[in-house]
N, C-alpha and C positions, 0 to 999 in steps of 0.2 A: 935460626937458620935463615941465610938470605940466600935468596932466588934471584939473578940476575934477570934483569926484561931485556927482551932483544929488540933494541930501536931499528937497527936494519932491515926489519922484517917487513913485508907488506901488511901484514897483523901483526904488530907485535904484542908479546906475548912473553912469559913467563912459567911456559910450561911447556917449554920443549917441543914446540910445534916442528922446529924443523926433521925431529928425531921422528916425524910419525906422517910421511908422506900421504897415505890416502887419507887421514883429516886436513894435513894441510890442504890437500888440491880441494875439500870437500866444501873448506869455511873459504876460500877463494874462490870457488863456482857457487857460494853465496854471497860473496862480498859486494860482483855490481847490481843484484836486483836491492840489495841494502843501499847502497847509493842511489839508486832507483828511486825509492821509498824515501829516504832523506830529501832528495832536490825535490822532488814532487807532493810529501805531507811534512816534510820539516817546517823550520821557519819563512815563510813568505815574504819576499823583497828583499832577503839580505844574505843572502848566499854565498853573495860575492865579497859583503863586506869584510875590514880587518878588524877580529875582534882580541881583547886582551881576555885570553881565557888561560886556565891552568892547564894541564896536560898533565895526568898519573904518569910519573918514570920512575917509580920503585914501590913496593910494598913494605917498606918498615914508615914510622911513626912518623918521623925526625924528615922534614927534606922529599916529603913524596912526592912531590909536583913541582913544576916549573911553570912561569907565566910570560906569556909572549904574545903579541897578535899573531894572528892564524884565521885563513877564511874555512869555516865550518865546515864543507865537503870534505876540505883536507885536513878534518881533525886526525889524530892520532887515535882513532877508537885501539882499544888493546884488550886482550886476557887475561888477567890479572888476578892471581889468586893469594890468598893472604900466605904468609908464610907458613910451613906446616910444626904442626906440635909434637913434638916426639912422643910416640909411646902413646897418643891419645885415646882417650876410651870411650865409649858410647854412653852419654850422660844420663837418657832414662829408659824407660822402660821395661820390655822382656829380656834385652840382651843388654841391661845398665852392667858398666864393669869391663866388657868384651874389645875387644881392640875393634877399632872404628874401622868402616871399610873400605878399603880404595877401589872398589866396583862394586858396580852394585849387585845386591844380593836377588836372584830371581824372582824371591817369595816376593819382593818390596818396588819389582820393576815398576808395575803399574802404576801405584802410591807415588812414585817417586817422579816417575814422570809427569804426571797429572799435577804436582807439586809445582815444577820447573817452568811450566807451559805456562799455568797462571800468573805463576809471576814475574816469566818472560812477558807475555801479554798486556802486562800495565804498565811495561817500558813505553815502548811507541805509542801507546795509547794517549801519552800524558803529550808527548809533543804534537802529536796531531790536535789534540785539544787548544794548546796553545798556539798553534802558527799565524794566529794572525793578530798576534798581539805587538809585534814588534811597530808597526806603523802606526801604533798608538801610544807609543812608550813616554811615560813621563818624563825620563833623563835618560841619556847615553848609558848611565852607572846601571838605572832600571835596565835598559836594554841587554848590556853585557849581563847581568843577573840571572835573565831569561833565558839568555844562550847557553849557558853557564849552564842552567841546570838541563837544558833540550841537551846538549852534546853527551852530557854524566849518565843524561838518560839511554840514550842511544848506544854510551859503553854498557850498560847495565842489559842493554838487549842482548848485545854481544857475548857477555858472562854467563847468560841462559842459554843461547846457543852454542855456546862450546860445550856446554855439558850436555844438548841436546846431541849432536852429533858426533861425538865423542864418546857418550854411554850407551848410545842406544839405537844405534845401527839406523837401519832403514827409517824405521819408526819417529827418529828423532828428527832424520834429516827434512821429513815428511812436516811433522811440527814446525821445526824452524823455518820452512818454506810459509804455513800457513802464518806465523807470525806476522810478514810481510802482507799478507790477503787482509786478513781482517783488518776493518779500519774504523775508528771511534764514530760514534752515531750512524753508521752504517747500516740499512734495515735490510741487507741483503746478507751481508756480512758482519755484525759487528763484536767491539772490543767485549770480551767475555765476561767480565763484572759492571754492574750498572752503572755504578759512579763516573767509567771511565767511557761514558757513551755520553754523559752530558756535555753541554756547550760550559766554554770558559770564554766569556760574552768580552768581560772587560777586567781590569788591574786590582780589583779588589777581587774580584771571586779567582784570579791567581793567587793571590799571598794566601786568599783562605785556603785552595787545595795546597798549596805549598806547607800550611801551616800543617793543617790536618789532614789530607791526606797521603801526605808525603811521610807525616806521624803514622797513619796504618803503615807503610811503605817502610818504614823502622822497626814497628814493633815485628812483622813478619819477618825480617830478614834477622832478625833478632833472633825469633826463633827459630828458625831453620838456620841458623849459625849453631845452632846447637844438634845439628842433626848428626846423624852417627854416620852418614855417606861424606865421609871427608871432604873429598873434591868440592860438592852441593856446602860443608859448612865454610871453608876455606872462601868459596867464591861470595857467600852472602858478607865473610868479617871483614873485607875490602871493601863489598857495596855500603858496607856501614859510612865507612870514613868519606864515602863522598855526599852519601843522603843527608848528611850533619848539615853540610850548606844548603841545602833545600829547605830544610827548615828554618833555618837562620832567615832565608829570602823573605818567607813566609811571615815570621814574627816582627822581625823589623820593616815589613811593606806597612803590615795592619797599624803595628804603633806608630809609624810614621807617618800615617793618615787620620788615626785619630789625636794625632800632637797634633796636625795641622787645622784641625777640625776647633781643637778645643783652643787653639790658639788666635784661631779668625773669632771664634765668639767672644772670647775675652776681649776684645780687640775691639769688639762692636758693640760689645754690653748687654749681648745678649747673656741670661740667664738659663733660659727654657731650653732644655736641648730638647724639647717637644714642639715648639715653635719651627715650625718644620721649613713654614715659608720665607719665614727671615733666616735660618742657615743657608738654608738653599743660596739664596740670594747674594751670601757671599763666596759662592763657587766651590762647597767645601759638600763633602760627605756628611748627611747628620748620622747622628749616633744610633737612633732609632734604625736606621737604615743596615748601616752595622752590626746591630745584633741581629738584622731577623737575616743577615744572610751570613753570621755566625751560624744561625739556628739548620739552616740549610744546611751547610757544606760538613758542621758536624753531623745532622743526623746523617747527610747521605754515605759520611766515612763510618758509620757506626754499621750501618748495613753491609759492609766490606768485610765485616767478622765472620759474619754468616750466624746460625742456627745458635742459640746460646748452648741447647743441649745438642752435640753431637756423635753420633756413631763414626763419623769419617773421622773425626778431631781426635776422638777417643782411640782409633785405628792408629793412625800417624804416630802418635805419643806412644802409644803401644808396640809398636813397630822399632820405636826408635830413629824416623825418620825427619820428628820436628820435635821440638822442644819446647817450653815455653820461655817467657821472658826473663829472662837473667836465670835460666834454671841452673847456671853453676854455682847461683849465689843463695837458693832456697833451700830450706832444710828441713827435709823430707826424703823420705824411700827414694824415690825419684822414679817412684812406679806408682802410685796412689790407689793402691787396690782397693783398702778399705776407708778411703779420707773421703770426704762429701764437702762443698761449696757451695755458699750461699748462692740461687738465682731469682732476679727478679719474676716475677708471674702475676696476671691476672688471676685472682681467687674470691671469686664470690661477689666479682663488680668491682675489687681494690687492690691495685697493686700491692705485693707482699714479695718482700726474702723467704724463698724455699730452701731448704738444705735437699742439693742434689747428688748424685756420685762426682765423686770430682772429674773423674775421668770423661765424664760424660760433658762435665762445663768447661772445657779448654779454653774455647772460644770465648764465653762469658766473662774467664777470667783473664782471660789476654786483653778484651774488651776493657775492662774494667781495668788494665794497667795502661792503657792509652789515656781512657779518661784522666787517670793520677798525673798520667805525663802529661797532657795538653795544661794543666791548672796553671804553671808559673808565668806562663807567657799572658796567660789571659789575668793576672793578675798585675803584671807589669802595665799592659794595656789600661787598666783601674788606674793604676797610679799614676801614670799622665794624665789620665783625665781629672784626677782626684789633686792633682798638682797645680789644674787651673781654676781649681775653688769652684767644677762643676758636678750638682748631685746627679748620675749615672754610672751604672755600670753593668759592664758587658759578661754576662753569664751561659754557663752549659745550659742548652735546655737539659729538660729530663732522659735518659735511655730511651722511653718508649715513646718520645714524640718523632713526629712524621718519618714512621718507619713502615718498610717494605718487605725485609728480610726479618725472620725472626718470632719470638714470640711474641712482638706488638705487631705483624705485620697486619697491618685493615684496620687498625683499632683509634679511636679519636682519642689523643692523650694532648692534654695541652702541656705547654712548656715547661709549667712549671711540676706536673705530674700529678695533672686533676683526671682522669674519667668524664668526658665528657660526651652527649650522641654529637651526631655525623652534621646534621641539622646545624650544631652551636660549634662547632670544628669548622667548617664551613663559613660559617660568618664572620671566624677571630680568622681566617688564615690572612686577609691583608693587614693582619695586626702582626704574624708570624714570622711570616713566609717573606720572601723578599716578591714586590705587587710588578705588573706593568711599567707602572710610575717612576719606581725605581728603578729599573733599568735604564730604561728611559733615557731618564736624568743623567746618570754614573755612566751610560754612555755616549751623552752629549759633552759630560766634562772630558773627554778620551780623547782630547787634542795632541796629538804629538808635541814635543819639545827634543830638539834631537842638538841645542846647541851645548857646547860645553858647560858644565859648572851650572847650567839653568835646568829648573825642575818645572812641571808642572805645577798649578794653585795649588790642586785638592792634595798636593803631598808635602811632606818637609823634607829637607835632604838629610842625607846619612850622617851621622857623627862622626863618621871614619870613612875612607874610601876601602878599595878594594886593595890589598898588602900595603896597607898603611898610604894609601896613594890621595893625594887633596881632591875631595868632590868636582874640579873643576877639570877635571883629567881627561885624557882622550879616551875613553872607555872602547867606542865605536868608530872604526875609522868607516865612513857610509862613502861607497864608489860613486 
């Protein structure tokens, strides 16, 4: 079934806005404190520029987007919901089997919105985090990348507040307004999950949230694609298809920094990717540096899962209002009453697998399908390094290292998933952890490069442009 978008619209949309007057006037007396919020915590300095971005104009597979320069204010945000399923049924739970529901059900208001709100909330989160990266940007290509993913993010607000205001009356309108209050590191206000209150300093701890936490930002919409509140699954199977390139940004930044990496050393004869002052030296990222803020930006997205054992997790799935990862594709009840799931735990001073209710380890086990997904990218990453004849490589720490949320939350677990006290955690964390020094450093090499076809040192360019366009391209027309 195809659903026409209406490009005419002040919103356009995909879902009949014009057929339903008090939403429309409702997301239009939301629309200018959204641009409010855009000029003022968007991108910094380039507001005005013309960038080649794509623009959603359909929801089928084939042909969904079109690319054109466009100054970001006057992106095309839209409403966009995937195409609907005929006859769909609710995939788990108490009501597995039941026709899905096109409003929502009383019993599940609350769940449902509290659902909606968080992960409207790590919309705008992520661009505020990123707005002052553009006047550091390695290449125009880097720069468009950035916008690219700030503007998808900014539709993805939009796709949470249509359903906030749309399902849920007063209450929602009330949310969606808050959306716009809170603001990423904010001590007055801030973004609702941890990770999305951190700083995004410099161009390597972007490709890292790009890589991974834009992976949580998957695996959740993943599952709440599976939810039984149609409209809620309809609107995450669309955010699918644009999250893909966020991750893509993410995986090709890291390799393409550590090809350049391993490619200045071969180059020098350096051997030692421990020899920390002779990489340095030659203007490149060392590898060590690399991982410890691999180690970072995973654990902080591992803490995104929340609680391994959960009663709200277990609610949800029970509910039928989130689902797990591919649960159309797992073969099982799809209610788990009497199934149990391995979880990690502290037991007697030593991490061990506990068989727990399953029901209870949602989270744990959605956790543990991110970890399967992040492995290929970071094995790609190996293999360039492994391609310049240098011995390193870049690995998961453990689950329970530098964690906050959870059952390791306080606990001194080294990377590799030794038990160790606070005292000797303490002493390896500038072995871990990304130090002062590094920062430092990785945001001295933060020189902009804004000519065509030219990249900064510490990166290598892309294999490919952007719709098969040559690296040398006008990515960024800058006013």
């Amino acid at each position: 079934m195809t659903e026409t978008v209406d490009y005419d619209a002040l919103i356009p949309n995909n879902v009949g806005l014009a057929d339903d007057p008090k939403l429309q006037r409702a997301l239009e007396k939301w629309h200018p404190g959204y641009l409010d919020w855009w000029n003022s915590m968007g991108p910094e300095g380039f507001q005005m520029a013309d960038v080649y971005l794509r623009t959603a104009v359909s929801v089928e597979k084939e042909g969904w987007a079109k690319f054109d320069y466009v100054k970001m204010p006057e992106y095309r945000w839209g409403i966009l919901l995937a195409p609907a399923v005929e006859e769909r049924a609710i995939p788990c739970g108490e009501h597995v089997g039941e026709p899905a529901w096109m409003e929502v059900p009383g019993a599940y208001r609350a769940m449902l919105r509290r659902l909606i709100v968080i992960q409207g909330d790590t919309e705008p989160a992520s661009v505020e985090q990123q707005r002052h990266l553009g006047s550091v940007s390695p290449s125009l290509y880097d720069m468009r990348n950035l916008f690219q993913v700030n503007v998808e993010e900014g539709r993805h607000l939009w796709a949470m507040v249509y359903l906030l205001q749309k399902y849920f009356g007063r209450d929602g309108r009330d949310e969606a307004h808050e959306l716009l209050e809170r603001q990423s590191g904010s001590e007055e206000k801030p973004r609702m999950l941890g990770a999305f209150n951190e700083e995004t300093p410099d161009w390597l701890s972007f490709f890292m949230f790009t890589y991974f936490t834009d992976r949580d930002g998957k695996m959740q919409l993943e599952a709440l694609a599976h939810s039984g509140f149609d409209p809620l699954s309809r609107t995450c199977r669309f955010m699918l298809a644009e999250e893909a390139h966020h991750m893509f940004v993410g995986y090709t930044g890291v390799k393409r920094i550590v090809q350049r990496t391993a490619e200045a050393m071969t180059s020098a004869g350096i051997e030692d990717p421990y020899d920390i002052e002779a990489v340095r030296a030659l203007g490149v990222i060392d590898l060590p540096a690399i991982q410890r803020k691999t180690n970072l930006h995973f654990s902080l997205t591992l803490d995104l899962f929340g609680s391994e054992e959960s009663t709200n997790a277990a609610n949800y799935f029970n509910a039928g209002v989130k689902g797990r990862y591919h649960e159309d594709k797992l073969q099982d009840d799809h209610q788990l009453r009497n199934d149990t799931y391995p979880v990690m735990k502290l037991v007697d001073g030593e991490l061990q697998l506990v068989e727990v209710p399953a029901l209870n380890a949602l989270n744990a086990r959605l956790r543990d399908d991110f970890i399967e997904d992040c492995r290929g990218g970071i094995s790609r990453w190996n293999r360039e390094i492994s391609s310049h004849g240098i011995d390193f490589e870049i690995t998961m720490p453990h689950v329970a290292f530098n964690r906050e949320v959870g059952e390791f939350a306080d606990l001194s677990i080294s990377p590799a998933g030794r038990v160790v006290d606070a005292p000797t955690f303490e002493a390896k964390t500038s072995t871990w952890l990304p130090t002062s020094e590094d920062r430092a450093y990785i945001e001295e090499l933060m020189q902009p490069q804004f000519e065509p076809g030219e990249f900064a040192g510490w990166i290598a360019p892309p294999q490919r442009g952007i719709q098969n366009k040559t690296p040398n391209f006008l990515y960024v027309k800058l006013p």
